[in-house]
C-alpha positions in Angstrom: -181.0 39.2 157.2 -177.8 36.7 157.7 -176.4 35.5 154.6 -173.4 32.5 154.4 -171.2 33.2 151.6 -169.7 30.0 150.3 -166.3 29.9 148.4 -165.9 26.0 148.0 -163.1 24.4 146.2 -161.6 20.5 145.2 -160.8 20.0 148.7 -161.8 23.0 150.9 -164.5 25.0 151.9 -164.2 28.7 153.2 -167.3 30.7 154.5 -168.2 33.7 156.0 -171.6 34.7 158.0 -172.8 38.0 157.3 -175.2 40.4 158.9 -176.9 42.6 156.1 -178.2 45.3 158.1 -174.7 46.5 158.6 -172.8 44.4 156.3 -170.5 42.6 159.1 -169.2 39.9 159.3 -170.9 37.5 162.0 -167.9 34.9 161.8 -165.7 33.2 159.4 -164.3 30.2 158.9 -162.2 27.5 156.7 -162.2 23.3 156.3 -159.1 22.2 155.3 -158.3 18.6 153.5 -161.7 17.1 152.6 -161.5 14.0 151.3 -158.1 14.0 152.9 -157.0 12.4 156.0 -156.3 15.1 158.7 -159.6 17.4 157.7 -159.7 20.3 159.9 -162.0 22.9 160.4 -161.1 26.6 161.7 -163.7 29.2 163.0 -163.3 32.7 164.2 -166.5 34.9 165.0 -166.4 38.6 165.1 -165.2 39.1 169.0 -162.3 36.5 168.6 -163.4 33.5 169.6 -162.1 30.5 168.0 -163.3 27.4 167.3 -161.2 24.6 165.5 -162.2 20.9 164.9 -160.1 18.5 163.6 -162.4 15.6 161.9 -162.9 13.6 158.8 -164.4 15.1 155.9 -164.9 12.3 153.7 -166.8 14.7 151.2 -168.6 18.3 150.9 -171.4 17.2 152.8 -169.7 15.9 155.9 -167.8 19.6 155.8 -171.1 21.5 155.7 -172.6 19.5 158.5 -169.5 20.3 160.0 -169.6 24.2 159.3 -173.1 24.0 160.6 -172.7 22.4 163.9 -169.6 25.1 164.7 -171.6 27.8 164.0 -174.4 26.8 166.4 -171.7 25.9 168.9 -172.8 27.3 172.0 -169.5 28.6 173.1 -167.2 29.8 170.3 -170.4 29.8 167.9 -172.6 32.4 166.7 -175.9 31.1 166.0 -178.7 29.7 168.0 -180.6 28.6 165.3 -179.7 27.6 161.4 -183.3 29.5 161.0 -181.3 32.8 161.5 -179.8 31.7 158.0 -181.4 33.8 155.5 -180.1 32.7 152.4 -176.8 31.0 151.0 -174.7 33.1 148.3 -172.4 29.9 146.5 -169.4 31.2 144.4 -169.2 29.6 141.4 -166.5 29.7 138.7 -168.1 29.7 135.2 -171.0 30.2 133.8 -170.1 29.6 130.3 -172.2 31.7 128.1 -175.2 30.1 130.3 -175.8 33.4 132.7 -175.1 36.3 132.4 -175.5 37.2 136.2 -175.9 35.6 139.5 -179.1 33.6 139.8 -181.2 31.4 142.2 -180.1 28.0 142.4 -182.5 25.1 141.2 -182.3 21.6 139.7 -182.1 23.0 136.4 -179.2 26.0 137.2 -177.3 22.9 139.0 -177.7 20.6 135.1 -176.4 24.0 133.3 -173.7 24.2 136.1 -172.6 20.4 135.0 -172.8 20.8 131.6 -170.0 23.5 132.1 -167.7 21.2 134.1 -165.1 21.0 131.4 -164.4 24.6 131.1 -163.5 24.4 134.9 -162.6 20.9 136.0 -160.5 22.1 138.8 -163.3 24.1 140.6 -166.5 23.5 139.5 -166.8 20.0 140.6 -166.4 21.3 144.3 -168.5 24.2 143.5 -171.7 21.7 142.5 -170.6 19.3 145.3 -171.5 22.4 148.0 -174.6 23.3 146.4 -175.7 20.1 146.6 -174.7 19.4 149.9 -176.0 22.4 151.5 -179.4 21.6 150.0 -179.5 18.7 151.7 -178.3 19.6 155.1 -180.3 23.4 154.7 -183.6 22.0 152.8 -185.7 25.3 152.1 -183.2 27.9 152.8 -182.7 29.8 148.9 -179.3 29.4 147.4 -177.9 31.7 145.3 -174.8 31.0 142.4 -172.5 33.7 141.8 -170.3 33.0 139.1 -166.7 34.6 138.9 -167.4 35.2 134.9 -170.6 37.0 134.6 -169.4 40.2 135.8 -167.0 40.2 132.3 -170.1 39.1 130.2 -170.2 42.6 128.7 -167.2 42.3 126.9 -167.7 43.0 122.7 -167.1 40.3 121.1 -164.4 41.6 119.2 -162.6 41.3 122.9 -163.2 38.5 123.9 -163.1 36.4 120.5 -159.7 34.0 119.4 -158.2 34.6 116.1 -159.2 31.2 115.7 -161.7 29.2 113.1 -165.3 30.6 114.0 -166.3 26.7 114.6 -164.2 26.4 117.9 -166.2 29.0 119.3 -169.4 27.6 117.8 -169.2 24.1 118.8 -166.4 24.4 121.7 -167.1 27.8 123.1 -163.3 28.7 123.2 -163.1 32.3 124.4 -161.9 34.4 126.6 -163.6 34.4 129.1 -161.9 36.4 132.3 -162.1 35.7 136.1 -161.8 37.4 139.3 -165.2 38.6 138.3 -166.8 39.1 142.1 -163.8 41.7 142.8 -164.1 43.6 140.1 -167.2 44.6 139.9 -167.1 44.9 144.0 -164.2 47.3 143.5 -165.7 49.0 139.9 -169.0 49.4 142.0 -167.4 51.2 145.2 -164.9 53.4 142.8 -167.7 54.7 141.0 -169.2 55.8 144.3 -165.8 57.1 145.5 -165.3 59.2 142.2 -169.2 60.1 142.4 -169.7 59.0 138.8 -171.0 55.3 138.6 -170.3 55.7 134.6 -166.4 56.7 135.0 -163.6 55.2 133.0 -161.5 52.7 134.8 -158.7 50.2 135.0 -159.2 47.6 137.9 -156.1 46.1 139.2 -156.6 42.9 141.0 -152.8 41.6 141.9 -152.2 38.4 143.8 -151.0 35.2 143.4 -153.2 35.3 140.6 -154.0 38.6 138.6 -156.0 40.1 136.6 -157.1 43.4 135.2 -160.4 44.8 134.0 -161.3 47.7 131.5 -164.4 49.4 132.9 -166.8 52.0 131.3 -170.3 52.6 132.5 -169.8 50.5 135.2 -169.3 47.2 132.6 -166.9 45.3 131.8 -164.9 45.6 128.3 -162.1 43.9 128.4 -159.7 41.9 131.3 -156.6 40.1 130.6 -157.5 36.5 132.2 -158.6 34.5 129.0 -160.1 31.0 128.6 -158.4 30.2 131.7 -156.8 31.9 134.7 -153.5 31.0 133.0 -153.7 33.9 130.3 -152.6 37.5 131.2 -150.2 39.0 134.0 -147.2 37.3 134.9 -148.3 36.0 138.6 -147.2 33.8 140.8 -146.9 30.2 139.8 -148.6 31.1 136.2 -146.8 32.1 132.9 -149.2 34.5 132.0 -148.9 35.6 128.1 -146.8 33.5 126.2 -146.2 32.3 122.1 -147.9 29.0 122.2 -145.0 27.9 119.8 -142.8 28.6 122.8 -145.3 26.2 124.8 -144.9 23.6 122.1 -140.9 23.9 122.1 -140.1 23.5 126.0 -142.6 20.4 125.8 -140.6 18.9 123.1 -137.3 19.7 125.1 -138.6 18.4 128.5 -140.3 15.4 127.0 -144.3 16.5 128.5 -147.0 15.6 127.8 -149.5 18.1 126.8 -151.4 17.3 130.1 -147.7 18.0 132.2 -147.4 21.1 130.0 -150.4 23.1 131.3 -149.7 22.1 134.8 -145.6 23.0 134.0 -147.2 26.5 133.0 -149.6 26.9 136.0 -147.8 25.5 138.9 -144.2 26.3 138.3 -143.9 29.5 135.6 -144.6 33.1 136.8 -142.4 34.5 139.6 -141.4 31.4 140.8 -139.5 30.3 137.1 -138.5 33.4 136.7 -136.6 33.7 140.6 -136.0 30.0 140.9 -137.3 29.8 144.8 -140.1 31.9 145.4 -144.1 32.7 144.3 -144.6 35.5 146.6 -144.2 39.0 146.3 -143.3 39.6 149.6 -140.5 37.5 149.6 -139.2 38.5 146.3 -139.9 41.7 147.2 -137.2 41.5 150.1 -134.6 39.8 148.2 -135.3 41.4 145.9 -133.8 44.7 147.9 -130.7 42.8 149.3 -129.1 42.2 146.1 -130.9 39.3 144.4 -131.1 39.9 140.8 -133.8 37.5 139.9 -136.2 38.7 142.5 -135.6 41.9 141.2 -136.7 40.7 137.7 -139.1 38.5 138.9 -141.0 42.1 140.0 -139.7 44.1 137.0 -141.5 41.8 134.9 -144.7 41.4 137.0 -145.1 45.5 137.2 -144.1 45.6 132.9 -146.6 43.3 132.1 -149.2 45.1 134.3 -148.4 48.3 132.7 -148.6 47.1 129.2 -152.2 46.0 130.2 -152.9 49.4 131.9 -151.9 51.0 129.2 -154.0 49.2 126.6 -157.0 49.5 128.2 -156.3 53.2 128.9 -156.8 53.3 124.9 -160.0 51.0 124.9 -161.8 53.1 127.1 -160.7 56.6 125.5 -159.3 57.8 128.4 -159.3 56.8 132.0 -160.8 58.8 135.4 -159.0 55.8 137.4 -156.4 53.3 138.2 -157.7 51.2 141.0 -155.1 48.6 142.6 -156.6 45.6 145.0 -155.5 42.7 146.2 -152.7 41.0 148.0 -149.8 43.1 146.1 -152.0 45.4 144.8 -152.8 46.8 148.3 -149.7 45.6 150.1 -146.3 46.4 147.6 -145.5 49.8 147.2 -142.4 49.3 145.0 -145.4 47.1 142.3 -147.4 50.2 142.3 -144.2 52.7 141.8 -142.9 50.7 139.0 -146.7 50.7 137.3 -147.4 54.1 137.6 -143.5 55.3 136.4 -143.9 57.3 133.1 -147.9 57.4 133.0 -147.6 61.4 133.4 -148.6 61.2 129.8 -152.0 60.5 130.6 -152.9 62.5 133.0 -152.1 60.0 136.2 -149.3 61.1 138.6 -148.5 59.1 141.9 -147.4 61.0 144.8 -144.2 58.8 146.0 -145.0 60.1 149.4 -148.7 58.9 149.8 -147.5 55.6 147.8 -144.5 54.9 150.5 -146.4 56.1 153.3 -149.7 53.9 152.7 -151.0 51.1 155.8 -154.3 50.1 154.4 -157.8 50.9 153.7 -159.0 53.2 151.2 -156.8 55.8 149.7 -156.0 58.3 146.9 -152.3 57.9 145.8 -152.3 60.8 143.0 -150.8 64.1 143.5 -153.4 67.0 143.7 -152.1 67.7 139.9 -152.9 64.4 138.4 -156.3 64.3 135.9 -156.6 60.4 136.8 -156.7 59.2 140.3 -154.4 56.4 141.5 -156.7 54.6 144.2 -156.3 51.5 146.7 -159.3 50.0 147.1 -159.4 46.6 149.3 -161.6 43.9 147.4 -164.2 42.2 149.4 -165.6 39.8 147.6 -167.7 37.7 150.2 -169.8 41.1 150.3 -170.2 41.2 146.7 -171.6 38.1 146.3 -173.6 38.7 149.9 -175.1 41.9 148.4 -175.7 40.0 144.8 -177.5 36.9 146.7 -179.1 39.7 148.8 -180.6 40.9 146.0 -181.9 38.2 144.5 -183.6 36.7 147.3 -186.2 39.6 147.9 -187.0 39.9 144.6 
């Protein structure tokens, strides 16, 4: 079975094919700019070949046509017939309090899916755009939407609640909500087979340019630090994180915002980038960081603080914790974030080996010392899998 995994956004498209009788990936591939001038499509199969097109995408539909035609390209392609297309696993952003897991796509999931617009207006019109427009151009072949939410639908309510009057979440659904969802139950789901015990206590630590971190018991999710939107939580790259809203409401007044220019001030140019004045990622803080530059040194003082104070916290939700699991961009690639986290977490049982942490180059690994109670893990996400296996699922029932 061949399943394409779409991750569609306002203005590009990125898609992997994947062979599930061995989980590997077929070819992959990006369009770049729709509804832009200068669209351009880039496609790499699994022996190298690359393919790239530049052409017009005047919408989603134009792009999938496009996506179609390059993967039955008969030279830098790696299909001889969109009949080898088993199914089509759509990530989606939000399913509100709508699903509760992934489900099979029809005319009524799709009404649902733009009901919810509002609570993602950034993403989810692109998300329903694809669906649509890969019904059309792939009539018949089963669609599956995986929403980045569901996997934090477990949360109590007393976690994910606002101290805020009961009719806001009644009529408005304000909540928290979380995100990230498709890595951490990918990464939840492959630590509990690392650690032999599906039901084991764990922190998930998904660090990028956006972050977020899960508390995990029984293999479901109780609590994560993203909120009603990806802007709640770690300090990350462009994005405040945590902050007093009376703060918010102060630095509007003094830069004369509105409240519109205010959420995009705290998206787009808080986080590491405020914080060091010329930089969002890690890497690059991370080196000036070590020559001398004092805000890039704070800029990842703060990030690793913040992440931390969340580990820590959850540590007490769950009673205890079996494992600390980073993934991720910085989670997988910056040993000095993973130091810093880990420094003074003896307490708990969890003790990083400084060696194995400085010495790490990828893949899957156990950082803790042969002492430590809790093991310190890097797990690479993989979240087109996750929603391959979910869609894979699905379809044979």
């Amino acid at each position: 079975m061949k399943i394409l995994v779409i991750n569609a956004g306002s203005s590009s498209l990125k898609y992997q094919l994947i062979d599930m009788t061995d989980e590997s990936v077929v070819l992959k591939g990006i369009c770049e700019r729709i509804t832009f001038e200068g669209s351009k499509l880039t496609q790499k199969t699994f022996d190298g070949r690359q393919l790239v097109i530049e052409q017009d995408m005047p919408s989603h539909t134009e792009a999938m046509e496009l996506v179609l035609k390059a993967m039955l390209d008969k030279e830098k392609g790696a299909l001889g017939s969109i009949d080898e297309i088993s199914a089509v696993g759509h990530r989606v952003l939000h399913s509100a309090e709508d699903f509760h897991g992934s489900v099979v796509i029809d005319d009524e999931v799709i009404k649902i899916c733009e009901k919810n617009i509002d609570l993602g207006p950034l993403h989810m019109p692109g998300n329903i755009s694809c669906i649509k427009s890969c019904r059309d151009v792939m009539p018949g072949v089963p669609m599956v939407a995986v929403f980045d939410t569901t996997f934090h639908s477990t949360m109590p309510q007393k976690a994910y609640m606002y101290a805020i009057p009961y009719e806001m979440y009644e009529e408005h659904k304000v909540r928290k909500y979380g995100f990230h969802g498709t890595s951490h139950k990918f990464v939840s789901e492959e630590t509990g087979k690392l650690l032999g015990n599906p039901n084991a206590k764990m922190v998930i630590c998904h660090l990028g340019n956006g972050s977020s971190i899960s508390a995990v018991k029984d293999g479901k999710c109780q609590d994560t630090s993203m909120g009603f939107t990806p802007l709640e939580g770690l300090v990350m790259g462009t994005r405040s994180g945590d902050i007093d809203p009376a703060a918010v409401e102060f630095m509007r007044v003094k830069l004369g915002y509105k409240a519109e220019d205010m959420v995009n001030y705290l998206n787009k140019k808080c986080g590491m980038l405020g914080i060091s004045g010329f930089a969002s990622d890690c890497r690059d803080l991370v080196e000036a960081g070590t020559n001398g530059n004092e805000r890039a040194m704070l800029a990842i003082e703060m990030l690793a603080y913040r992440i931390k104070k969340y580990v820590g916290s959850y540590i007490a939700v769950l009673g205890g914790v079996d494992a600390v699991v980073f993934t991720g961009g910085i989670g997988e690639h910056q040993q000095i974030v993973r130091r810093l986290v880990m420094e003074g977490m003896e307490y708990c049982g969890a003790e990083l080996d400084l060696d194995k942490n400085l010495s790490y180059d990828g893949g899957i690994a156990d950082l803790s010392k042969e002492t430590s109670k809790v093991k310190i893990l890097v797990l690479p996400t993989n979240e087109e899998l996750s929603i391959a296996r979910e869609t894979q699922a699905l379809v044979r029932k």
